[in-house]
N, C-alpha and C positions, 0 to 999 in steps of 0.2 A: 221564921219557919223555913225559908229557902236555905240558912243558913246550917242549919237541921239536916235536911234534908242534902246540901251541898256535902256537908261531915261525914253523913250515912253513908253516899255514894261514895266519898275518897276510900275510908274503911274497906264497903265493899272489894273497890277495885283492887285492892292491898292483898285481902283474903282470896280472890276468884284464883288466883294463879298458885295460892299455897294449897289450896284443894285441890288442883290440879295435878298439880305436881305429886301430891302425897297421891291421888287415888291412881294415878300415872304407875309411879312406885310397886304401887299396893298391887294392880292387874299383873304388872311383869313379872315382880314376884311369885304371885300364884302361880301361873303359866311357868315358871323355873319348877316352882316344887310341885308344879302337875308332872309336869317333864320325868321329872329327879324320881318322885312317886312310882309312876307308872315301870321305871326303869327296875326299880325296888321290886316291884310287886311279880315282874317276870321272874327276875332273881330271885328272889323267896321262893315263888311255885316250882321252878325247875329246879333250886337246891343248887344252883353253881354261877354264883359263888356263896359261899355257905354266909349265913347268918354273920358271923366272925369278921371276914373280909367286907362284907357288904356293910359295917357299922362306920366307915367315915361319909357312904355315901346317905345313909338313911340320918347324919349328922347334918348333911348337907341339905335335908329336906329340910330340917327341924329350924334352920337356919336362915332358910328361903321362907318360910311358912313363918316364922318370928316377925323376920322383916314384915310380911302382906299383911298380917295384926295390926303390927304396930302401925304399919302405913296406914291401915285402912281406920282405922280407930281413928287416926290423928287426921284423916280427912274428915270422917264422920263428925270429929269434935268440929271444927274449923265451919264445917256446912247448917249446924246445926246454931253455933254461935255468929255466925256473920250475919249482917242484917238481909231484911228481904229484899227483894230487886222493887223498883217501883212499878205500879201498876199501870198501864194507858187504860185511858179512857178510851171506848170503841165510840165510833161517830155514826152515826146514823144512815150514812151517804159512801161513806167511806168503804172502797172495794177493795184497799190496800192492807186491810185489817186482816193478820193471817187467821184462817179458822180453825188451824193445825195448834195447839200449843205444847212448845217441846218441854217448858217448866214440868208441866204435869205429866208427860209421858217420863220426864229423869224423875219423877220423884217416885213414879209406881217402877221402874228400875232400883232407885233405891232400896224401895224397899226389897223386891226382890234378891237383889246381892248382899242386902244385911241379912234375912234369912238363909240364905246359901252360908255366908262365911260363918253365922251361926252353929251350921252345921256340919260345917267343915271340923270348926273346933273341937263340938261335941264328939262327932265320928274321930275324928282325930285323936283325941285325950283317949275314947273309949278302945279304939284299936291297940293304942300303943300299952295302954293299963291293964284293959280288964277283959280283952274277948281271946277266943282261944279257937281255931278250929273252924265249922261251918260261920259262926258268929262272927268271927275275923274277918273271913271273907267276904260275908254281906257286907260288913263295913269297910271292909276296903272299898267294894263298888261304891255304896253310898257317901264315900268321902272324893272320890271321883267326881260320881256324878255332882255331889255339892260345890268340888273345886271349878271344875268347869262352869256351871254355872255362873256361879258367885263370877269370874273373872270373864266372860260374854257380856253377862249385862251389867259390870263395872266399864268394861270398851264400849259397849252400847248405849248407857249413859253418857259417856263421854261425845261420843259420835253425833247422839240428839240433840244436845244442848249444843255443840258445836258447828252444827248443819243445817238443823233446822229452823 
């Protein structure tokens, strides 16, 4: 059993740093193609520089925003396949036992930033395909607001599990 359990932990310790790294990736990324985005979305509304000129930069979002998928996908896989942390047992007596637990405040972040990138995607695909006009616009906001998000409580995940 300890030997099990010694196995589980090495794994672990192998996987904590590739999820790291990847959702590391994943936040800067977004943060590039919020950046890149918002740059975009002035230029579009004031028409200067036209649509035409503005296509290596709106290439450059597409390419920032590939990356924060892929990254974040391949953390999500990596988080979801590594084994669990082990559990303590609380003591009875015991005042050193924290009451705060950061596991479960990073998992409900989790979940949070998988919905945001969620909808990142969706606003994202639906902007660049299919909306035109006042439609466009709501979805530029809502692709915003989802970027930001999604990339706050990815750093904020990272922050709790690392602090707390």
């Amino acid at each position: 059993e300890r030997r099990k359990i010694q196995k589980r932990l090495k794994l672990r310790r192998k996987l904590v740093p590739v999820h790291q790294t990847l959702a590391f990736v994943a936040a800067g990324s977004i943060v590039a193609a919020e950046i890149i985005g918002m740059i975009n979305s002035v230029a579009l509304k004031t028409g200067a520089p036209n649509r035409d000129e503005l296509e290596p930069n709106l290439g450059l979002h597409r390419v920032f925003a590939g990356v924060a998928t892929t990254a974040y996908l391949g953390a999500g896989i990596v988080a979801w396949t590594m084994p669990p942390a082990l559990e303590t047992k609380k003591r009875a007596v015991d005042t050193s036992v924290k009451k705060f637990d950061s596991g479960k405040l990073h998992k409900a972040l989790s979940v949070i930033h998988g919905i945001a990138m969620g909808s990142v995607v969706a606003t994202g695909i639906l902007q660049a395909n299919v909306a035109t006009g006042e439609d466009w616009e709501a979805l530029v906001a809502a692709h915003a607001i989802s970027g930001f998000t999604a990339a706050s409580s990815i750093i904020a995940a990272g922050l709790v599990i690392g602090t707390l």
